[in-house]
C-alpha positions as CSV (number, residue, x, y, z in Angstrom):
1,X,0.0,0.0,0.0
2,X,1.4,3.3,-0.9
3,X,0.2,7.0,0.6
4,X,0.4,9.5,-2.4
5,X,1.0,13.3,-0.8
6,X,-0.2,16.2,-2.4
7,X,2.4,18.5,-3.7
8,X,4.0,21.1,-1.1
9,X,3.3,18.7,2.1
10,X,5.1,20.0,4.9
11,X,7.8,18.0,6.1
12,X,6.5,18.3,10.2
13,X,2.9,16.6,8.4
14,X,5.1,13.8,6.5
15,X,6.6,12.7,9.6
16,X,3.3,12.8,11.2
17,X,1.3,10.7,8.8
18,X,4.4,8.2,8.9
19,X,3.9,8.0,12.8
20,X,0.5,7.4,12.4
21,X,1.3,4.4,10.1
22,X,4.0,3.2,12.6
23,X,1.4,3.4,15.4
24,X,-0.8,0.8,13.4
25,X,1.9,-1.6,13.3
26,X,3.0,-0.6,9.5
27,X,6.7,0.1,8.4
28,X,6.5,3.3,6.5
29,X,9.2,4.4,3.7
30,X,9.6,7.7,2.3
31,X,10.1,8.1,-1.0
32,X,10.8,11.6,-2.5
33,X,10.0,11.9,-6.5
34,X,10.5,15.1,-8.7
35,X,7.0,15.9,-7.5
36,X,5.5,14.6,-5.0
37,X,6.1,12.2,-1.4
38,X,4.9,9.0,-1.5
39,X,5.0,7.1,1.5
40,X,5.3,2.8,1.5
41,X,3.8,0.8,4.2
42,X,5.2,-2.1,4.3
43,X,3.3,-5.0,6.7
44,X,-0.2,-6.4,6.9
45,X,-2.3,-4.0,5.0
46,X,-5.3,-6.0,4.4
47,X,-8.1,-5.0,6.8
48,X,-6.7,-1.1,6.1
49,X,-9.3,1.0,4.3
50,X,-7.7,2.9,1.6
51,X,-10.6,5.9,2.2
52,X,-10.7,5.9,5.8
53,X,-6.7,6.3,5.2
54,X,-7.4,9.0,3.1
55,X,-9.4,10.9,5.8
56,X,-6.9,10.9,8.4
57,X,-4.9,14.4,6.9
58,X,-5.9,17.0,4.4
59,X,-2.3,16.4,2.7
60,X,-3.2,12.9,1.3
61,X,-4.1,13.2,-2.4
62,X,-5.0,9.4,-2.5
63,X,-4.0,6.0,-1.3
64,X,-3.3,2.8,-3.6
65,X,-2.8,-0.7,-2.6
66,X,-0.5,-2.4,-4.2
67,X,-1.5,-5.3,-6.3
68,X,1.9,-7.3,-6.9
69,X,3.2,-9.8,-5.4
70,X,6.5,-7.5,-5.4
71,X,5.8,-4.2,-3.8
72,X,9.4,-2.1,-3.0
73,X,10.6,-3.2,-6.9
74,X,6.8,-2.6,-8.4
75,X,6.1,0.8,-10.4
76,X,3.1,1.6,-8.3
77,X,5.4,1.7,-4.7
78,X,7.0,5.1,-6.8
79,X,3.7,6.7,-8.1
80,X,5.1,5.6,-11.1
81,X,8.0,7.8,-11.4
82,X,11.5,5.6,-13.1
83,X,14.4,4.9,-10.3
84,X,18.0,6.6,-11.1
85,X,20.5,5.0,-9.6
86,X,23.9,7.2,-9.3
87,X,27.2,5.5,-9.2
88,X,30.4,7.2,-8.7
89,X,33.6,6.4,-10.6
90,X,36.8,8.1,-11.0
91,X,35.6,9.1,-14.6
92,X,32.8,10.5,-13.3
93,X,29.4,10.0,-12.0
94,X,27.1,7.7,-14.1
95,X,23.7,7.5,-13.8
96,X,21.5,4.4,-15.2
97,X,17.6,5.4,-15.4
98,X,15.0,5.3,-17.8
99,X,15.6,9.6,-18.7
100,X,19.5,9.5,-18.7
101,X,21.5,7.9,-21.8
102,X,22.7,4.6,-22.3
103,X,25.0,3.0,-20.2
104,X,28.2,0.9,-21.7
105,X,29.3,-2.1,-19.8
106,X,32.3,-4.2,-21.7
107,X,35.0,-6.6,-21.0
108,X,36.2,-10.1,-20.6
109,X,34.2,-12.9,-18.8
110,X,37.1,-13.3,-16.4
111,X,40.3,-11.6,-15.5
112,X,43.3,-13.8,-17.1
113,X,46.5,-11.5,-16.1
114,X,47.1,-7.9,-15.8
115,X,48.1,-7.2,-19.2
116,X,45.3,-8.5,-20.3
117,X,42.8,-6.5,-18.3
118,X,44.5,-3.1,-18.6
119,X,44.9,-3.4,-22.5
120,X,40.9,-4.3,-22.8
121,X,40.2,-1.5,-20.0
122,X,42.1,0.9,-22.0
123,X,40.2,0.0,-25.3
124,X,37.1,-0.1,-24.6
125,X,36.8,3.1,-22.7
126,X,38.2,4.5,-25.8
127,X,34.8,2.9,-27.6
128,X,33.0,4.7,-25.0
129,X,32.9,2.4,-22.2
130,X,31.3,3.7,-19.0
131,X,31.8,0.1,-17.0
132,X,34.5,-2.7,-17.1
133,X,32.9,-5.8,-16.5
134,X,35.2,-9.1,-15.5
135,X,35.1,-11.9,-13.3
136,X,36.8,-12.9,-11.0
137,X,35.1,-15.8,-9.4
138,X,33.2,-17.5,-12.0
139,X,30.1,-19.8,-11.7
140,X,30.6,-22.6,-13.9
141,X,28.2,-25.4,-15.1
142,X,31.7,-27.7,-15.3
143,X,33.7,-28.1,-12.2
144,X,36.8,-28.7,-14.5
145,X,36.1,-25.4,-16.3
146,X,38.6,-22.3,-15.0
147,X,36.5,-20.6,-12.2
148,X,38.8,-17.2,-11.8
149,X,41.6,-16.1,-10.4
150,X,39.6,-15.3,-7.0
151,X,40.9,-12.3,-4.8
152,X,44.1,-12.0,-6.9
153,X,42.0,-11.2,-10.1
154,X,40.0,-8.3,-7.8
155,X,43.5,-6.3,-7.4
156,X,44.3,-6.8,-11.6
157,X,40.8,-5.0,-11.4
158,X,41.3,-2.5,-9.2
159,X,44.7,-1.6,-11.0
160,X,42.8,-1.5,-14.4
161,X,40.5,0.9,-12.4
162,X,43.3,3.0,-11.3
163,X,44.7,3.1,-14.9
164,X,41.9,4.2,-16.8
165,X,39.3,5.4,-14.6
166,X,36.3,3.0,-15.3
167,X,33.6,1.7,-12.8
168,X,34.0,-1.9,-12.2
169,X,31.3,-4.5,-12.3
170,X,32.1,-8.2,-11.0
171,X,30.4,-10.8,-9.4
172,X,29.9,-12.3,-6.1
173,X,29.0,-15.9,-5.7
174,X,29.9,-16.3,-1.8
175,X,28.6,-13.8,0.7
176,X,31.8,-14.7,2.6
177,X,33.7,-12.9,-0.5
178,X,31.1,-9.9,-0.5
179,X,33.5,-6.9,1.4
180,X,36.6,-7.2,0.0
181,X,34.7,-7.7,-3.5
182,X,32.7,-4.3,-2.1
183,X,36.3,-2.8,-1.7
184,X,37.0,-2.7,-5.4
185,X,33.5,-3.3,-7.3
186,X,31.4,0.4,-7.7
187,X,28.5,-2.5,-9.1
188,X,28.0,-6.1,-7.3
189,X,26.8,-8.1,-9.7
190,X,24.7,-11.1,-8.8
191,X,24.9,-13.6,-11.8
192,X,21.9,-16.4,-13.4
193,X,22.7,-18.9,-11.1
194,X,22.2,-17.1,-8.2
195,X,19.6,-15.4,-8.9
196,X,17.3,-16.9,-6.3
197,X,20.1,-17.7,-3.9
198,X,18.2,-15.5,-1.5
199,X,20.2,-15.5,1.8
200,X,23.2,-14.0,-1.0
201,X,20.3,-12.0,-2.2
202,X,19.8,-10.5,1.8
203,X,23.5,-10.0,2.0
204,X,23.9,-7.7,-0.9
205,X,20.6,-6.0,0.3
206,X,22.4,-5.1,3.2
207,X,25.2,-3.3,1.9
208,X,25.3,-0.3,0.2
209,X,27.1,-0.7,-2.8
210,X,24.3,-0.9,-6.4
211,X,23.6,-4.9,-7.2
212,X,23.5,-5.8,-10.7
213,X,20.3,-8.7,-10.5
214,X,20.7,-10.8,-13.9
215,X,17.9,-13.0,-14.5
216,X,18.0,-16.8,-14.2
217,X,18.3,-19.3,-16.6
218,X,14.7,-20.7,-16.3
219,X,13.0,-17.4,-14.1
220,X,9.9,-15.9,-15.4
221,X,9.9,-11.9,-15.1
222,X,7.8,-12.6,-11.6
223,X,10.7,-15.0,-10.5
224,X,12.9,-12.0,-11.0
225,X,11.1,-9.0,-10.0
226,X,10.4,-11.4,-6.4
227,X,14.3,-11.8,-6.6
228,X,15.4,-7.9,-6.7
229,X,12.7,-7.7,-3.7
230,X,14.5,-9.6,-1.5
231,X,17.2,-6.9,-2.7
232,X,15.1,-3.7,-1.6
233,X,13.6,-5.2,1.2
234,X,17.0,-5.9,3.1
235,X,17.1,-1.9,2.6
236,X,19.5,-1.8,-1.2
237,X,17.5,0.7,-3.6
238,X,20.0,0.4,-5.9
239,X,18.9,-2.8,-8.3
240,X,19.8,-3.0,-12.1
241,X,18.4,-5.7,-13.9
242,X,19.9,-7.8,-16.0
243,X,18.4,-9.8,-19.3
244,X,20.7,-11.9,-20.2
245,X,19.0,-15.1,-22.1
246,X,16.7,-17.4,-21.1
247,X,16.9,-21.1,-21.6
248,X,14.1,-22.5,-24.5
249,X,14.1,-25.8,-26.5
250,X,16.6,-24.6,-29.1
251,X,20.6,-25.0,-27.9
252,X,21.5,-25.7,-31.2
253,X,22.2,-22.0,-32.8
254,X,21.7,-19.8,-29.8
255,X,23.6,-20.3,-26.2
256,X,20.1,-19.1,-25.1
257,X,17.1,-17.3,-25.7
258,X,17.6,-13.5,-25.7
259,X,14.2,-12.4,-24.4
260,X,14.0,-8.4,-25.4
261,X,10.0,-8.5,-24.9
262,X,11.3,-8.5,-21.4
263,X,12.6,-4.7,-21.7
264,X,8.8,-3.4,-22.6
265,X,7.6,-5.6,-20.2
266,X,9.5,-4.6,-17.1
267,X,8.9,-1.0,-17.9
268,X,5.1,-1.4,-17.2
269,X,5.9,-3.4,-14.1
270,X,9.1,-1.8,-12.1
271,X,10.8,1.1,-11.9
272,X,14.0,-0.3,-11.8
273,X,16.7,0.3,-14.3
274,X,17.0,-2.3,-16.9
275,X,20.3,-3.8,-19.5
276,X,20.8,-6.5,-21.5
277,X,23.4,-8.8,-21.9
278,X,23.1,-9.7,-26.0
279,X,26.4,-11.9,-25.7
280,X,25.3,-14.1,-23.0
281,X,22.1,-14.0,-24.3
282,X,22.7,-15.5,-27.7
283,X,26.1,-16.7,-27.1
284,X,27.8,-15.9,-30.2
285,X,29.4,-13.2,-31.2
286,X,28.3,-12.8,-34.4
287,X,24.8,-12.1,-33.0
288,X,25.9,-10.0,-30.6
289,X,25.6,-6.7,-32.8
290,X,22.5,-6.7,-34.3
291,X,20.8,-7.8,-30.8
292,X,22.7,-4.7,-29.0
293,X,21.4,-2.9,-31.7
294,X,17.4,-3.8,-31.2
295,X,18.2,-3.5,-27.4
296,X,18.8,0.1,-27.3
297,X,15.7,0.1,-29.8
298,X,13.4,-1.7,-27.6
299,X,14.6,0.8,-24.9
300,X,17.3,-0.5,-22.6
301,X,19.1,1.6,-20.4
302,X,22.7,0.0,-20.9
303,X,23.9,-2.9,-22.4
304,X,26.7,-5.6,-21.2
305,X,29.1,-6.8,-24.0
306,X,31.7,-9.2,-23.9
307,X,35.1,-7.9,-25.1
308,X,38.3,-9.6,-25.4
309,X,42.0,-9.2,-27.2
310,X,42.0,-13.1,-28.0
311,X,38.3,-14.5,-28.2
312,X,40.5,-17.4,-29.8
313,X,42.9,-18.0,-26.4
314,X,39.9,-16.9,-23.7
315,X,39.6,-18.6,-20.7
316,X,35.7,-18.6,-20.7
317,X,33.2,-17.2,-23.0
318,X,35.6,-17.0,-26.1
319,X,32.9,-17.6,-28.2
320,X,30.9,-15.1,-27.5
321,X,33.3,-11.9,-26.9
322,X,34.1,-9.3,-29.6
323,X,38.0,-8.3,-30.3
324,X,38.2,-4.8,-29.3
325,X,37.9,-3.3,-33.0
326,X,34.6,-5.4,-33.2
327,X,33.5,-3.1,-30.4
328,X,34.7,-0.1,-31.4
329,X,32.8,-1.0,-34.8
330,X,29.6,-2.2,-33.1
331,X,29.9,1.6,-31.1
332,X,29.7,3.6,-33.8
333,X,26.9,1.8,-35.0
334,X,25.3,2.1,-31.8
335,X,25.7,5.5,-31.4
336,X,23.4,5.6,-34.5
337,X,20.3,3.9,-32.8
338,X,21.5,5.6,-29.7
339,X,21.1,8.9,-31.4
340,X,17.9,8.5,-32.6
341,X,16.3,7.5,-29.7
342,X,17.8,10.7,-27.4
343,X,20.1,8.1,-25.4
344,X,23.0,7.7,-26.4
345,X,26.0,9.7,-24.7
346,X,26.5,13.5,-25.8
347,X,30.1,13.3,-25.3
348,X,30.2,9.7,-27.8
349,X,27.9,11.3,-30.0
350,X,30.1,14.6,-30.7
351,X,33.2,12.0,-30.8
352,X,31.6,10.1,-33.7
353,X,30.5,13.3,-35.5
């Protein structure tokens, strides 16, 4: 359920009506739009009366219960208005929302060496990276299969970091690894498989760092939206989701099923940011472009590509990473969509001419 205030409420009757929630046993959660105050009440809401709510100050335009199962993550809980999540790099502050312009997330599945990591770093920022994306404990269907360099690959990133100035995104599979990964990630990312590990999910609610939520191998959008809850409710705002291919019937050309209806979709549902993942999401990287290229189309936010100086020699996911003059090819093609949409960068768009 979700108090809607009118315009110009007075901040001494906000924390009135939220102690008159508190009184009746409700959790109540301010949330400050462009416009207007909504309040969340969060507990058991079902023998409330919306009107008789209503009655109880002269400041309440209106109050709405919320019909999803997922109430922090559903559009409703912020009178519709899109989230903006802000994350400070050294390059910068960048900001993933609905209103702000795409976000670029590239690199290699995992961190091999330095060399390695610093040379991609360095090129794809030059593409117009905003991100550097690279594992360094990796989830693998295999147990044979390389599964990162662990806390030694997390100070490779942090010296790429330091040597170009891109935000880093990496993943966390163990909460016991969550802080010192917090030390070096701006962007936790919680990967497919663990998508509905929810006591990692609770962890990474309770720190304060943004969590990149990709979507599960076999979740429905409900399965997902219920997973970034968990997210918000252990008191972390700061959710990005992540499309990143579903599994369907057909293995035999695509890794998996890249599900853009999902984009349109979670825009009538959450206000969270959204990006998609084309090169996990078809697995090959000669796909990769043209589904980047409906993504921004379809109305992402940011996109996560797959970038690496050897696809040939990779330790994981060579099949689906670009070289780095693949990406600065797919970026300038990008920028075209990008443009024509109002999203993409102003600085990459004046660059490209």
């Amino acid at each position: 359920m979700i108090i809607v205030l009118k315009s110009g409420t007075p901040e001494p009757e906000i924390s009135r009506v939220s102690q008159e929630m508190v009184d009746l046993g409700l959790s109540p959660e301010k949330i400050v739009g462009k416009h207007k105050v909504v309040i969340g009440l969060v507990g058991d809401t079902a023998e409330l009366d919306p009107l008789q709510l209503q009655e109880t100050s002269p400041w309440i335009e209106y109050v709405l219960r919320v019909e999803q199962p997922f109430k922090r993550v559903s559009k409703e809980y912020r009178h519709g208005e899109a989230s903006e999540i802000a994350v400070p790099t050294p390059n910068g502050t960048v900001v993933f929302g609905q209103h702000h312009p795409l976000v670029l997330v590239a690199g290699p599945c995992s961190v091999e060496n330095e060399a390695m990591i610093v040379e991609t770093a360095h090129r794809v920022k030059a593409a117009g990276a905003h991100f550097l994306r690279g594992g360094a404990y990796k989830p693998r269907t295999s147990p044979y299969a390389f599964q990162g360099h662990g806390e030694s690959a997390l100070e490779l990133l942090a010296a790429a970091r330091s040597a170009t100035g891109l935000g880093i995104i990496t993943e966390v599979m163990d909460a016991a690894d969550l802080e010192k990964i917090a030390e070096v990630a701006d962007v936790i990312q919680v990967g497919a498989r663990n998508m509905q590990n929810f006591s990692l999910l609770k962890q990474v609610g309770a720190q304060d760092k943004p969590v990149l939520l990709k979507r599960g191998m076999a979740a429905t959008i409900e399965d997902w939206l219920m997973a970034a809850e968990y997210i918000l409710a252990a008191g972390n705002p700061n959710v990005i989701l992540c499309e990143r291919g579903i599994r369907t019937f057909d293995r035999q050309y695509t890794r998996n099923t890249l599900d853009l209806s999902a984009v349109p979709v979670l825009r009538t549902l959450t206000h969270l940011p959204i990006m998609v993942d084309p090169s996990h999401g078809t697995g090959w990287a000669a796909y990769v472009p043209a589904t980047a290229k409906a993504a921004i189309a379809i109305g992402t936010d940011a996109l996560m590509i797959e970038v690496h100086p050897n696809p040939a020699k990779a330790l994981s996911d060579g099949p689906q990473s670009l070289t780095p003059d693949q990406f600065d090819r797919l970026t300038k093609e990008l920028a075209v969509i990008g443009q024509a949409v109002e999203r993409w960068p102003q600085a990459a768009a004046a660059a490209i001419g």
